[in-house]
N, C-alpha and C positions, 0 to 999 in steps of 0.2 A: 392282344393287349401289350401295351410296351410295359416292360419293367424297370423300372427306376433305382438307381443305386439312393443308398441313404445321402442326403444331403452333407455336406460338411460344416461344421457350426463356421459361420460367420462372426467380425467382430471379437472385440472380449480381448484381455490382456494376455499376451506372449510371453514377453520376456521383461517384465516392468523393474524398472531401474529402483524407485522408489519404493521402500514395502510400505506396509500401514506400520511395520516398527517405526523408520524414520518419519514417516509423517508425526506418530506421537508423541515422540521424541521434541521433533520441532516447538509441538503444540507447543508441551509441559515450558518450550524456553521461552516461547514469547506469554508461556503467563507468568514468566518470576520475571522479567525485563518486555513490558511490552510494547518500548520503543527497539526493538531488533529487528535490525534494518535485513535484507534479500541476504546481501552481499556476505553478512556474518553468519544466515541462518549456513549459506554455501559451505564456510569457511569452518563450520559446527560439524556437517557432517563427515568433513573430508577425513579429520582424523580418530572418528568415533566407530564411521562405519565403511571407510576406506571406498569413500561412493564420490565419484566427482559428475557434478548435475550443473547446469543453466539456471540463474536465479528463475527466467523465465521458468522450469521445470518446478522448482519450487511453490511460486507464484499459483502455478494451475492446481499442487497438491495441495494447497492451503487453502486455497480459494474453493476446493470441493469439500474441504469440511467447513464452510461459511464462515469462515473469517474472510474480513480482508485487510490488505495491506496499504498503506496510505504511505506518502512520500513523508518526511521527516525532514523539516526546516531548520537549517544551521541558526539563525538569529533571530528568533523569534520573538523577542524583548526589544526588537526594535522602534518599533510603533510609540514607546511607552516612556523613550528616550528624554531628556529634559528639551534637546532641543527639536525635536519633534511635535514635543507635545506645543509650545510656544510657536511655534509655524501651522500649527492646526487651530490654537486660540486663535495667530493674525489674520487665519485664511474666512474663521466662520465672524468676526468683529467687521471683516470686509466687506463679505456675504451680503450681512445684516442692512448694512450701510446700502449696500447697490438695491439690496431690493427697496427699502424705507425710501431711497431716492427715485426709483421707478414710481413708487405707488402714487408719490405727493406731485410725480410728472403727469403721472396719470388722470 
C-alpha cells in the first residue's frame, strides 16, 4: 500500500492586508456619512491604521459584508433646474401636438 503524506490545507488567507478591525472601522464611517466615497474610505485608513490598500481592495471588503457602493453624482439637482424644467414642458406640449396630428391623419 502506498502511504500518503497529510495533505497541505489549500486556499484560506496568508497574509491579509485588511483585518475585520478595518473592515469595521469602515463600516461604523459609512454609517455616520453614507455618501463616503472609495477614495476617502482609502484616505481613512491610511492614518488610523498605517494600511495603504486599492479602493478596489476596499470595494471587495465591503462588498463581503453586503453592502454596496454606488457612484456618487456631483449635480444631481440638475434635472429640476428652472430651465430645464421649461425645455421638458416645450419637449412634452410638442409631443402632444405630433401625436393629436398623426391620429386626425390617421
Amino acid at each position: 500500500m502506498w502511504d500518503s503524506s497529510p495533505r497541505k490545507q489549500r486556499g484560506g488567507k496568508l497574509n491579509a492586508k485588511v483585518t475585520d478591525a478595518h473592515v469595521a472601522y469602515l463600516l461604523d464611517r459609512i454609517d455616520e456619512n453614507c455618501y463616503l466615497a472609495l477614495d476617502e474610505m482609502v484616505d481613512a485608513l491610511e492614518p488610523r491604521f498605517e494600511v495603504t490598500v486599492s479602493r478596489q481592495t476596499i470595494k471587495h471588503h465591503i462588498d463581503g459584508r453586503m453592502y454596496t457602493i454606488k457612484k456618487t453624482h456631483c449635480d444631481s439637482n440638475y434635472r429640476n433646474l428652472p430651465e430645464n424644467r421649461i425645455l421638458c414642458r416645450d419637449f412634452i406640449v410638442d409631443l402632444l401636438a405630433y401625436k393629436s396630428e398623426v391620429e386626425i391623419a390617421a
